[in-house]
C-alpha positions in Angstrom: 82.9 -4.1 20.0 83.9 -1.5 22.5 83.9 -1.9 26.4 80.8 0.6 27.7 78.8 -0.3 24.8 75.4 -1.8 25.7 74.5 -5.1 24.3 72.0 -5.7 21.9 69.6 -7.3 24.4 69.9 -4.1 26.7 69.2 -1.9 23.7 66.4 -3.9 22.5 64.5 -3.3 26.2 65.6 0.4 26.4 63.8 1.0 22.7 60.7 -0.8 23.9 60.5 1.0 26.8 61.0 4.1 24.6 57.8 3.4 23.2 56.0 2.4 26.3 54.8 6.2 26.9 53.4 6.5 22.9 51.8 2.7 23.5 49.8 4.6 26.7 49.3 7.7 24.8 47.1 6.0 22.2 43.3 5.7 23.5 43.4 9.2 24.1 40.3 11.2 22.9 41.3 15.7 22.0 42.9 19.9 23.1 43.4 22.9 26.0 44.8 24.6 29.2 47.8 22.4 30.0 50.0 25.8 29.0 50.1 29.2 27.1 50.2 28.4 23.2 52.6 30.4 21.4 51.8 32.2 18.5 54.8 33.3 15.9 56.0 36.8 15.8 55.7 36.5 11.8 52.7 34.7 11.7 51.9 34.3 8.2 48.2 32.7 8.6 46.6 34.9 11.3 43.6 36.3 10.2 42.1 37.8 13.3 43.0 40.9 15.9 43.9 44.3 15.1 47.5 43.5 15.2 50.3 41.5 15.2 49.9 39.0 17.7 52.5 38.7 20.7 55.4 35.8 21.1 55.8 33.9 24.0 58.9 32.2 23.9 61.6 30.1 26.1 64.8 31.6 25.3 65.8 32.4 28.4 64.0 29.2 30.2 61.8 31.3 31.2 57.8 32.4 29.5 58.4 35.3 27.8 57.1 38.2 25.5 60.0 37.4 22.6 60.0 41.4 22.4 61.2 41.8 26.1 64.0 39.5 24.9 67.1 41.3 24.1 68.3 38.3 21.6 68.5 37.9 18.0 64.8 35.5 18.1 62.9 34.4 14.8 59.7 32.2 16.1 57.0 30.2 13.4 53.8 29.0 15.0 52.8 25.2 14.0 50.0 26.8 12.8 52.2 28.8 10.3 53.9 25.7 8.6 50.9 24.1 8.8 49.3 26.6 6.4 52.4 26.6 4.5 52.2 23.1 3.9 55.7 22.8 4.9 57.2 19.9 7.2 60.3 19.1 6.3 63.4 20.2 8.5 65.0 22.2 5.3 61.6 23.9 4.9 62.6 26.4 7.7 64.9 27.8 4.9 61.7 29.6 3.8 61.3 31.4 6.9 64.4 32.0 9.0 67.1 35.0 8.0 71.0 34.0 7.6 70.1 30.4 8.0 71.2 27.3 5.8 69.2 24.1 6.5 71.3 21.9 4.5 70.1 18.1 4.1 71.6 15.7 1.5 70.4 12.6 3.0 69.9 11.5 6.6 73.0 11.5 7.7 74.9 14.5 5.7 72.8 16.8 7.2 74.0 20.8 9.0 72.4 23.6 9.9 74.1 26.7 9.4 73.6 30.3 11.3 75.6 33.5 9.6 77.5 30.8 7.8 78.4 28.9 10.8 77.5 24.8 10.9 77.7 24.0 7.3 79.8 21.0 8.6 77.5 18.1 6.9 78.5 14.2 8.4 80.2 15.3 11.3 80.3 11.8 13.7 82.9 13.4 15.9 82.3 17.2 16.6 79.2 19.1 17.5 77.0 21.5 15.4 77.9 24.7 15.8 74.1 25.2 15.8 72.8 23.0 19.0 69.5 21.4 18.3 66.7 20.9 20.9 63.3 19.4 20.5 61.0 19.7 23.6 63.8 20.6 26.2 66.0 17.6 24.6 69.6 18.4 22.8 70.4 16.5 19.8 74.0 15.1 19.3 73.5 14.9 15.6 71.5 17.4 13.4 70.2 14.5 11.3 68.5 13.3 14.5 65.8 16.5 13.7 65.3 15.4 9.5 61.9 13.9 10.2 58.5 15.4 9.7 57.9 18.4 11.5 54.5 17.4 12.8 51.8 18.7 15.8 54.1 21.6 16.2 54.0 24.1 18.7 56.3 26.5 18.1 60.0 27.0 16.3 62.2 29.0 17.8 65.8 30.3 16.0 68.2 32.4 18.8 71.3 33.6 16.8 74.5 34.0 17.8 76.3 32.1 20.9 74.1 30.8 23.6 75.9 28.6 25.7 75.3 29.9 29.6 71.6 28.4 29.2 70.9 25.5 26.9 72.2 21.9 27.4 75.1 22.2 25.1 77.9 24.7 24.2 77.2 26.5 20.9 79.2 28.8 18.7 76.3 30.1 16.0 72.9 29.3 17.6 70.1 27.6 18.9 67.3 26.0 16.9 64.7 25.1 19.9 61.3 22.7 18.5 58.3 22.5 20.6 55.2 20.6 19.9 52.3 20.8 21.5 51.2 19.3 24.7 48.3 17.0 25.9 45.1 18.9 26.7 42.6 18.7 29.2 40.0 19.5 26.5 39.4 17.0 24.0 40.5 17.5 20.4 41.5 15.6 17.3 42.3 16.3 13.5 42.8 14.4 10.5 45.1 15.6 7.6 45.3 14.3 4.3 47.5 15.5 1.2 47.4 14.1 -2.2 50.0 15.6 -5.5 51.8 14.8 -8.7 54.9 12.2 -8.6 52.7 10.3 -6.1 53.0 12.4 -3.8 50.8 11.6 -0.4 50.8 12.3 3.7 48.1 11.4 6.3 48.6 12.5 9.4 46.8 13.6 12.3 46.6 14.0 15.9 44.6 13.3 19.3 44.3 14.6 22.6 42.3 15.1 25.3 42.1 13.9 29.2 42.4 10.1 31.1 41.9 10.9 34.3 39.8 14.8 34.5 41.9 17.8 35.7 45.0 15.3 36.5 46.0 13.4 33.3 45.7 13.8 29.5 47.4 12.4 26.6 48.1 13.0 23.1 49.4 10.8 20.3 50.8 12.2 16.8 51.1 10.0 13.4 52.5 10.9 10.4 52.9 8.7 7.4 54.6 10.6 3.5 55.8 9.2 0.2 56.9 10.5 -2.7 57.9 8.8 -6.3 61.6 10.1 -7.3 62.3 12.7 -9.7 66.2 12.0 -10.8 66.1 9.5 -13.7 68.1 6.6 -13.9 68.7 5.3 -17.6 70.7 1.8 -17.2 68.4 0.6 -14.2 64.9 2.2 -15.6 64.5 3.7 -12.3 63.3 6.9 -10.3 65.6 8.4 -7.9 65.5 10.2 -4.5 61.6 9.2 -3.7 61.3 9.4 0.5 59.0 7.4 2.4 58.5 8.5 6.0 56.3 7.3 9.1 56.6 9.0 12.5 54.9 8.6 15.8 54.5 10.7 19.2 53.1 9.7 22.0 52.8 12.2 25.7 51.1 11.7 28.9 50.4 14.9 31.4 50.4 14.4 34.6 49.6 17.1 36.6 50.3 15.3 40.1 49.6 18.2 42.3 48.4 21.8 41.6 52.7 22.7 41.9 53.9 19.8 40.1 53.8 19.0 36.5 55.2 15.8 34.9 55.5 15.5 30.8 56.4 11.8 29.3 56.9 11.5 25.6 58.0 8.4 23.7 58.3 8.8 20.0 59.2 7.2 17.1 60.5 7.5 13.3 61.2 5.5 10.4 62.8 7.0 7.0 63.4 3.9 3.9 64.3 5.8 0.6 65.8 4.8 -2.7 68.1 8.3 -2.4 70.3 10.7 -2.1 71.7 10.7 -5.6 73.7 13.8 -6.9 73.7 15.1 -9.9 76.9 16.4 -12.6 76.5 20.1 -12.1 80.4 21.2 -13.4 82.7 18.9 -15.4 85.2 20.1 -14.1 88.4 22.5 -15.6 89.5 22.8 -19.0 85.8 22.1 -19.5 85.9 18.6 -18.1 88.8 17.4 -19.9 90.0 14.8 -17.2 86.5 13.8 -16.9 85.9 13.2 -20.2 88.6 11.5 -20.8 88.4 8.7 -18.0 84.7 8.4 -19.4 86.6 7.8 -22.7 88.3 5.0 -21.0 86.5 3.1 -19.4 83.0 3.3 -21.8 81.0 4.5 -19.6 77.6 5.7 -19.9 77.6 9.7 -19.8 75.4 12.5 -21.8 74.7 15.6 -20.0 71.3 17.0 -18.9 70.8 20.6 -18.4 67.4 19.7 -16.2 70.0 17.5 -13.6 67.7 14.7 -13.4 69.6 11.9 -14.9 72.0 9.9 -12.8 73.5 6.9 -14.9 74.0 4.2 -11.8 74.3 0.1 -12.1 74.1 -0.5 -8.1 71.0 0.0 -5.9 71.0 2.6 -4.0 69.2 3.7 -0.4 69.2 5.0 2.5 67.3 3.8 6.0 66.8 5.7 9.1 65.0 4.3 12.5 65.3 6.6 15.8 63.2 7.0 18.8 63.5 7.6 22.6 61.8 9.0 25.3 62.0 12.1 27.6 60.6 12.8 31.1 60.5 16.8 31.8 59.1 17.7 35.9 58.7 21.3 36.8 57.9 21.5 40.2 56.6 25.3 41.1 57.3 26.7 44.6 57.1 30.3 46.2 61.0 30.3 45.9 61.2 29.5 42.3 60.3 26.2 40.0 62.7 23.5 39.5 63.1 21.7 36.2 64.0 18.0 36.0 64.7 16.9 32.1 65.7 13.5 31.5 66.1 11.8 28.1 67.2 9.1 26.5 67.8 8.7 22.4 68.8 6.2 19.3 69.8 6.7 16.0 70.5 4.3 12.8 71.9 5.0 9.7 72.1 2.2 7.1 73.3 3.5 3.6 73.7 1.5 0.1 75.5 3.7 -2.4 76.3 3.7 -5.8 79.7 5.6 -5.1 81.4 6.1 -8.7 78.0 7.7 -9.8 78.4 6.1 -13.2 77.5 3.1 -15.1 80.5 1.1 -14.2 81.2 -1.4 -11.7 84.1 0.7 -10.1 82.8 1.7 -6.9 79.7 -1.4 -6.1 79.0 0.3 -2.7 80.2 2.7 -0.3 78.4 3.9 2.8 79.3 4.2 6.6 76.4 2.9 8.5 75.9 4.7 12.4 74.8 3.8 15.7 74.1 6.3 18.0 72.7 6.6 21.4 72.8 9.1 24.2 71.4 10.3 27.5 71.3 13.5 29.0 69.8 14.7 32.2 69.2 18.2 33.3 68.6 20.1 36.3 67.2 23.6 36.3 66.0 26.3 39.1 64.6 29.4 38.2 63.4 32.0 40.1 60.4 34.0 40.2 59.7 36.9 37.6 58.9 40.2 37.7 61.4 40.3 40.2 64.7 43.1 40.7 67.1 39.8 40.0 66.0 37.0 38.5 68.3 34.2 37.7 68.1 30.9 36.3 70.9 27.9 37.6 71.4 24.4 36.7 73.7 21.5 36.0 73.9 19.2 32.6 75.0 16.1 31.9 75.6 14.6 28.3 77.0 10.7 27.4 76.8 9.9 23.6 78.3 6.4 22.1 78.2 5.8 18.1 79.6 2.6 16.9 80.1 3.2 13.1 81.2 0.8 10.1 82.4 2.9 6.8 82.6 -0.1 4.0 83.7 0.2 0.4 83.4 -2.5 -2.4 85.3 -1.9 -5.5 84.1 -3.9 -8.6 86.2 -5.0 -11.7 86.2 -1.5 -13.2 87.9 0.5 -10.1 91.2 0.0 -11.7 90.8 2.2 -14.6 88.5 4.7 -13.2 90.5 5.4 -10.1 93.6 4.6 -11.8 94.3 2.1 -9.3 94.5 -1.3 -10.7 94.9 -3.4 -7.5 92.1 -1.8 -6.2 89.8 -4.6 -8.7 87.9 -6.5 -6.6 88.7 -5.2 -3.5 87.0 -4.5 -0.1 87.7 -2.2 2.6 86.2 -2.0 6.5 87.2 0.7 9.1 85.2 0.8 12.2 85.1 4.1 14.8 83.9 3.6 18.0 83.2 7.0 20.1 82.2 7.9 23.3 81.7 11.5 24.8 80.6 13.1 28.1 80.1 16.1 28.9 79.2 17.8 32.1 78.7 21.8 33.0 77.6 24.2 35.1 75.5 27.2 34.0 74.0 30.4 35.7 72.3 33.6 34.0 71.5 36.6 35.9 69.2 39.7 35.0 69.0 42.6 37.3 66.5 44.7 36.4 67.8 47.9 37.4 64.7 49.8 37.0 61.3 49.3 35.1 63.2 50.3 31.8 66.7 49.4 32.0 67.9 45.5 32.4 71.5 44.3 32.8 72.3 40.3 31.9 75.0 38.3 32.7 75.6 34.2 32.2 78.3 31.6 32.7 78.6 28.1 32.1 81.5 25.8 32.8 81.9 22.6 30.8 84.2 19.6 31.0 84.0 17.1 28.4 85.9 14.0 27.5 86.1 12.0 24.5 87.3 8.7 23.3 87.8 7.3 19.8 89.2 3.7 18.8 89.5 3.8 14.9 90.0 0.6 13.3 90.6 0.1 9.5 90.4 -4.2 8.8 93.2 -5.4 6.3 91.5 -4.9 2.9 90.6 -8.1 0.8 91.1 -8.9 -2.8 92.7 -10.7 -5.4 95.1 -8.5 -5.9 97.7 -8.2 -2.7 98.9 -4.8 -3.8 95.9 -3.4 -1.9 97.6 -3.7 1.2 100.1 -2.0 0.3 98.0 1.0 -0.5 95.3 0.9 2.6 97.2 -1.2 5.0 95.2 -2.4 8.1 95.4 0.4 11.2 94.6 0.7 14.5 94.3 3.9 16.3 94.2 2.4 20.1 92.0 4.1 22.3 92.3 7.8 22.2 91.1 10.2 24.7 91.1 14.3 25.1 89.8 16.3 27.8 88.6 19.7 27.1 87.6 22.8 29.7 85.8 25.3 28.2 83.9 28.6 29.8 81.1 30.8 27.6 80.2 33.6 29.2 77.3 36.3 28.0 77.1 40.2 29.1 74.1 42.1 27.8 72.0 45.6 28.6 68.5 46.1 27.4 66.9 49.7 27.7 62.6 50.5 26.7 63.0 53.5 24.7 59.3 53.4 25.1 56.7 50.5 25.8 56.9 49.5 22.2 60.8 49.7 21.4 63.6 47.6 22.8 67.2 48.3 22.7 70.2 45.8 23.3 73.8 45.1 23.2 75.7 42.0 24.1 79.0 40.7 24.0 79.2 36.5 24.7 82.0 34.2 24.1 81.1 30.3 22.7 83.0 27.6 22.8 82.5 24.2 21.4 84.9 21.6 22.7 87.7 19.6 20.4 87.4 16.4 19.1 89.0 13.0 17.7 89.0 12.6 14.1 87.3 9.1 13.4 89.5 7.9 10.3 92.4 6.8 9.0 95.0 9.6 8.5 95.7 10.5 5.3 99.3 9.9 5.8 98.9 6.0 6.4 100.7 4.2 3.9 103.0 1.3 5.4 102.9 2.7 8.7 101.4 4.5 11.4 101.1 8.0 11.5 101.4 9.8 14.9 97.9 9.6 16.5 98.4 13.1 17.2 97.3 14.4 13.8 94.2 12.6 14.6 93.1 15.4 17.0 91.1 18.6 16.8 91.3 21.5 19.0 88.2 23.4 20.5 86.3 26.3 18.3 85.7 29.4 20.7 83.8 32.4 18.7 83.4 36.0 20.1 79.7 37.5 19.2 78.7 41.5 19.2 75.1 42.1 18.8 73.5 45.4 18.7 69.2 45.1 17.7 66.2 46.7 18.2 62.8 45.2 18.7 59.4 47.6 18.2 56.1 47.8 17.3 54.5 50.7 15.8 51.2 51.9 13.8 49.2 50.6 16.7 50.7 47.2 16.8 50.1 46.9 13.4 53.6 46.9 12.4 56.4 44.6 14.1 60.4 45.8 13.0 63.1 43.5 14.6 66.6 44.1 13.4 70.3 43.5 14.6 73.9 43.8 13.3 76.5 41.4 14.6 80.3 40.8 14.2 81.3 37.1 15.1 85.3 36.2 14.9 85.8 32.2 15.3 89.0 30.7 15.8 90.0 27.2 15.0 87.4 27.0 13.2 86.2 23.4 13.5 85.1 21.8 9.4 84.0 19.4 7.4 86.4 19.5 4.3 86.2 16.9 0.9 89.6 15.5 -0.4 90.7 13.0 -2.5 92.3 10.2 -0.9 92.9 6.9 -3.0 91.0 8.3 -5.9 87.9 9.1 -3.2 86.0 12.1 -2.3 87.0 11.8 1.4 85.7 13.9 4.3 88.3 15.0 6.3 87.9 16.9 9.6 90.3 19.4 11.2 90.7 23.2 12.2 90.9 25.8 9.5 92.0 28.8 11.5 89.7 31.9 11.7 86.8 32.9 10.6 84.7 36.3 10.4 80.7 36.5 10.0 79.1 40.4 10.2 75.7 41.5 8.9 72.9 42.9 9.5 69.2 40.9 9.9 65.7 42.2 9.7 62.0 40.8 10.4 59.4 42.6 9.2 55.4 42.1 9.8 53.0 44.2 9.0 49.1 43.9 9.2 47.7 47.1 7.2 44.0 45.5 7.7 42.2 42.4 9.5 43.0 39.5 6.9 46.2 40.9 5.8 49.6 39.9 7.2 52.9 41.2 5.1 56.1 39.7 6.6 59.8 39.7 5.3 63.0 38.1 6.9 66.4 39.2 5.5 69.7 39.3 6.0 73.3 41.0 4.5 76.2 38.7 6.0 79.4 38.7 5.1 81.0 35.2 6.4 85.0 35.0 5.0 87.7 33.1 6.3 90.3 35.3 7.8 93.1 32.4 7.9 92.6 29.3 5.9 96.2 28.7 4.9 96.1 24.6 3.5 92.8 24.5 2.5 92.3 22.1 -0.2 92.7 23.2 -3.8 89.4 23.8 -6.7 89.9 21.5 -9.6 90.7 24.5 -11.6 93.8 24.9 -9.5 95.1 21.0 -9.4 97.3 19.6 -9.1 98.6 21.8 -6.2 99.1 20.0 -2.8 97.2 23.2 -1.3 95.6 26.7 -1.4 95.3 29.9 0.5 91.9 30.8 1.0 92.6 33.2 3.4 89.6 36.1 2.7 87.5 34.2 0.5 83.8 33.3 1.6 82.3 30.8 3.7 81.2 27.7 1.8 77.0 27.4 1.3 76.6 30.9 2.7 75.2 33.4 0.4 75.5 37.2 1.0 71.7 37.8 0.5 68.6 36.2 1.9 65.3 37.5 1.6 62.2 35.6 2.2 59.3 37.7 1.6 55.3 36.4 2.0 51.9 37.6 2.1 48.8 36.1 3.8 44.9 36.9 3.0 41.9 35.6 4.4 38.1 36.9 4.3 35.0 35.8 4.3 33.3 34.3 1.1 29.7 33.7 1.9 29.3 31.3 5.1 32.8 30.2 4.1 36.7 31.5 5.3 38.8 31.8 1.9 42.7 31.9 2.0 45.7 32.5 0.6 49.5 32.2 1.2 52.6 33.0 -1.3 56.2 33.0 0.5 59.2 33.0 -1.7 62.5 32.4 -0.3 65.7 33.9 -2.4 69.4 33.3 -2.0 72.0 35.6 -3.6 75.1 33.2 -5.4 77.7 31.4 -3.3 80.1 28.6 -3.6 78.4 25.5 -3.3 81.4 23.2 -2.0 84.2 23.6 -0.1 86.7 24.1 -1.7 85.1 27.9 -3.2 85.9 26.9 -6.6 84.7 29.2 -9.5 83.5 26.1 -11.2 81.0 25.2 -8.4 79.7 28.4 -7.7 75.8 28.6 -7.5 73.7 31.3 -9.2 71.0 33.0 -6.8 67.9 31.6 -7.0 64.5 31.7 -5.8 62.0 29.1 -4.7 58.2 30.5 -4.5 55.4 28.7 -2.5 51.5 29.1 -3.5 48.6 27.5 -1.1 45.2 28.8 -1.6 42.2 27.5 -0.2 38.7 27.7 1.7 37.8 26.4 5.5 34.2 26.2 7.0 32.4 24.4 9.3 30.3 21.3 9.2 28.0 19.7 12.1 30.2 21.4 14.1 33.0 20.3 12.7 35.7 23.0 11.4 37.7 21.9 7.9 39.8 22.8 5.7 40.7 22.5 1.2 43.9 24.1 0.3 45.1 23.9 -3.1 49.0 24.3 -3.4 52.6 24.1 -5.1 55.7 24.0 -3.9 58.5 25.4 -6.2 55.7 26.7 -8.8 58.2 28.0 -10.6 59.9 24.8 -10.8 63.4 26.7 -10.3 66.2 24.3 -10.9 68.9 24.8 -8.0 71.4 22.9 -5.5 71.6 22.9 -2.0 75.5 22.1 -2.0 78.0 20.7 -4.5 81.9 18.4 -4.3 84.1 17.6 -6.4 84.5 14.1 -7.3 87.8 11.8 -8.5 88.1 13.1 -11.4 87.2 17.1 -11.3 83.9 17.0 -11.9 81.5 18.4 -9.4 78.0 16.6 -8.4 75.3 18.0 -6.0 72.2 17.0 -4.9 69.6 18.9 -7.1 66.2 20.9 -4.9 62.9 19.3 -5.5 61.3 20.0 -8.8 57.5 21.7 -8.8 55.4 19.7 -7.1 51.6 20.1 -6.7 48.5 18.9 -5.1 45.5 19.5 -2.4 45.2 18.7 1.0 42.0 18.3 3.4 42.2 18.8 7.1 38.8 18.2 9.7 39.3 19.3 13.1 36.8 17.3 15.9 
């Protein structure tokens, strides 16, 4: 469809190559030395040492105590979701301050830092949060929304950090390791049984192929879930999952200096979902929506529970993705040099019950994705412990999504979109993109003495992108259509962006225990190409110029402590930080034709300031306290034609100037408490998190009508572990939202006022039974 794309037979060999490493990986036999294990800062399920145990982390590409870091860091072990019982990518929610992990379905996913990301669907521009898993960036957050399995470590830096990972970001890194082959043989076997069907097996192996020289390891996952939003007219349940997920990694440890990783993985997601929910009728208390439901006779009672969805068209979503990755670290007196190579796919097939009622108005309407990309990094680092340290490298990045946005409408469009020659009809637009993006980075730390540190990084990145947007002519029985969605085509459109992030930072050891910092760093993610059809096309063609977005650059200040205190007993991280973003790149809903229509462009500035805390505490063996939190005040500081709230239609636009980010509440505080102790010859545990959101406006346009009480989602696990022939196990008891707190991640506003969301997961209960070998 577009010149540079690979044909299907080329794609078809790359993906089973991509699964050559997992295919090798799989008569592996189990677990250790291949590298330091990390072990979270807040480590929730600890139950031995006299303290809290110490971080090692990446951040600066380099093993390090996370308290020597002066960055903004929040680290989980695996083994603290683990014992959590949490897997899923919006889990980390419960444990990370000023973060919004924000996942509707597959594809409308974001993750937000201080309020920065929330920018859900986003096929031409970046997240403002850059997303790695095991040295590999990820063009797409949704490319991260599958089980969280053999995990090593999560690792959240806040705040711009562009003069060291693989891709420019504005608001953060999110950084996802799991664990390596071992030379020691291990294995374990988890299975998980609850109410609405609920069930997961998964389990992994590792151990060594050819002694002291190779290992292996290989990861399954398999989890399904019944539904739990009714559906009346069909006598169907709603937004069930079902998820299957392979890893596969060889070690290779060719010489005693050089180390070569393979992975090949794999992932499969086919669910009857996303289906939102009427939260708000709209103004006037839904008087336009009432009154087209009036109309047209269409099915309609509310349900103050928001499980009931009144849909006559199937609905689902399918995911497949994979790829490989080959990281080499070659050690040498001078420094080691790191090779990262890696190669990724991505597809996206939605059905979709678009009007969200019982009529035929809107059959289906879905845009179905693509994507592939390659990136390849080279990386030197120097020794440590030494007066200057540094850390160099060069990054490339090519990314290509062909993507096909289609929309039936049935016999009943006319009256519920007002729009009679829209009967029948059927619309096509297809967006071909293609980026590439090259830099140069380099961060320095001169350790001026054994207490002070200075830091300073640069990175210089080109990147170009192209865009061919296509809209077919519609067909129908009524020619009238044409007239209102005539057929468009964009040619090929191309922008070059330069962009330059830049960090300065001093660290001082007010003692051994306490670290001070301040930084100042400048982010920059680059522009992009709009991949629709301009709202303006009606006859003609608009100028391709209003087609184009410019770059988002963001200025961070960070001042923070890190310490320990009461013998290590007691860990205090905290930080304050002012962020100012302008051309502020977004995701915004309109309605175009009668459709909620995403619409992507700049909106000006925006300002983010707060203050974030981490707090563990282990009064005595067994007991571990922790709390995450953050105040942050996220506003828009010029957002002059935003969109208007239903309450305010039917102006063409709104000032929103100084009113609050969208999906970014002022409060988060995410308390837990773990306890283990010995019961007879057995190990009994416990674990209660609870993770709390103060209100905020749940779409974006920050209408009162869809602004979202605070609420609170509790955890519970509780359980026993022993050991049999040798064999360590595990029975944990648990539920997820015991309280069964009704609440929504996000709302929007649909054709006629009304605002929809998709609803958080009811209570959900059950056991789970682990054996390690």
């Amino acid at each position: 469809m577009i010149a540079n794309t690979l044909s299907a037979g080329v794609r078809r060999a790359l993906r089973a190559a991509s699964v050559a490493p997992l295919l090798l990986g799989s008569t592996v036999a189990t677990a250790d030395d291949a590298a330091p294990t990390p072990v979270a800062a807040i480590d929730e399920s600890s139950d031995g040492g006299d303290g809290i145990e110490t971080v090692t982390v990446m951040a600066r590409r380099r093993e390090e105590n996370a308290q020597d870091v002066p960055i903004p860091i929040a680290a989980l072990s695996g083994e603290t979701l683990e014992r959590s019982g949490q897997f899923r990518l919006e889990d980390l929610n419960q444990h990370l301050p000023s973060t919004n992990v924000f996942v509707q379905n597959p594809r409308q996913s974001s993750i937000a830092v201080r309020g920065l990301g929330n920018n859900p669907a986003n096929d031409a521009l970046e997240s403002s949060v850059g997303v790695y898993v095991d040295n590999v960036y990820l063009g797409r957050p949704g490319m991260a929304n599958f089980d969280l399995i053999d995990i090593d470590q999560v690792t959240l830096l806040r705040g711009p950090q562009g003069t060291l990972f693989g891709k420019n970001t504005t608001a953060g890194v999110l950084n996802v390791a799991t664990r390596q082959p071992t030379f020691e043989p291990e294995a374990n076997i988890e299975s998980s049984l609850g109410d609405d069907s609920y069930w997961q097996v998964r389990g992994a192996v590792s151990g060594p192929l050819v002694e002291d020289r190779l290992a292996g390891r290989l990861s399954v996952v398999r989890t399904a879930r019944d539904g739990y939003i009714q559906d009346p007219v069909r006598g169907s349940d709603l937004n069930e999952s079902g998820r299957q997920g392979y890893r596969g990694q060889l070690l290779w440890r060719a010489t005693d200096a050089l180390e070569v990783r393979l992975i090949g993985d794999y992932n499969r997601e086919s669910s009857d979902c996303c289906v939102g929910v009427i939260k708000s009728l709209g103004a006037n208390d839904g008087a336009a929506y009432l009154a087209r439901i009036a109309a047209t006779g269409a099915t309609y009672a509310f349900d103050p529970n928001y499980r009931t969805s009144y849909l006559n068209s199937y609905q689902h979503m399918s995911v497949e993705q994979g790829g490989y990755s080959a990281e080499a670290n070659w050690k040498l007196d001078a420094g080691t040099l790191t090779s990262v190579t890696a190669y990724r796919y991505w597809d996206f097939v939605p059905i979709n019950d678009a009007d969200g009622t019982s009529l035929s108005a809107i059959i289906n309407a879905g845009q179905s994705v693509n994507d592939e990309q390659w990136s390849q990094e080279l990386r030197w680092a120097s020794p440590s412990d030494r007066t200057v340290e540094y850390v160099t490298g060069l990054y490339y990045f090519y990314q290509a999504q062909d993507n096909l946005l289609e929309t039936q409408y049935g016999p009943d469009a006319g009256i519920w979109l007002n729009r009679p020659q829209f009967n029948d009809g059927y619309t096509a637009t297809t967006t071909n993109l293609h980026t590439r993006s090259a830099s140069l980075f380099a961060q320095v730390t001169w350790n001026v003495n054994e207490d002070f540190s200075l830091n300073a990084g640069v990175r210089g990145t080109r990147e170009r992108k192209n865009t061919i947007v296509h809209r077919l002519a519609p067909t129908g029985p009524n020619p009238a259509i044409a007239l209102a969605l005539p057929e468009y085509y964009s040619g090929d459109l191309a922008r070059e962006d330069d962009n330059v992030s830049a960090l300065l930072s001093a660290s001082y050891k007010l003692t051994r225990d306490t670290l001070l910092y301040a930084s100042a760093s400048r982010g920059a993610k680059s522009g992009g190409i709009n991949p629709a059809v301009p709202p303006s096309v009606a006859g003609g063609l608009p100028a391709n110029e209003s087609l184009f977005i410019e770059p988002e650059r963001a200025r961070d200040y960070e001042l923070g402590v890190k310490t320990k205190l009461a013998d290590d007993r007691v860990q205090l991280d905290a930080n304050v930080y002012w962020t100012d973003v302008d051309d502020y790149q977004a995701t915004r809903m309109g309605i175009i034709n009668g459709v909620s229509t995403q619409i992507l462009g700049n909106i000006g500035g925006v300002r983010t300031r707060g203050v974030e805390v981490e707090l563990a505490a282990r009064p005595f063996d067994g007991l571990t306290v922790a709390l995450t939190g953050s105040y942050n005040d996220a506003t828009y500081t010029s957002y002059h034609n935003a969109p208007c709230p239903a309450e305010l239609l039917p102006a063409p636009s709104c000032d929103l100037t100084g009113e609050r980010l969208y999906l970014t509440p002022r409060w988060v505080a995410n308390p837990s408490v773990s306890y283990e102790t010995a019961v007879g010859g057995l190990r009994a545990f416990g674990n209660v998190n609870y993770a709390w959101r103060s209100s905020f406006f749940g779409s974006s346009d920050s209408s009162r009508l869809a602004e979202l009480d605070a609420f609170g989602v509790l955890n519970v696990r509780i359980g026993v572990r022993g050991t049999a022939a040798g064999r360590p196990w595990s029975l944990a008891f648990w539920a997820n939202n015991a309280l069964d707190e009704i609440y929504f991640q996000s709302l929007s506003r649909g054709a006629n006022g009304e605002y929809s969301g998709y609803r958080g997961a009811p209570r959900t209960y059950g056991a789970t039974v682990r054996v390690d070998f």
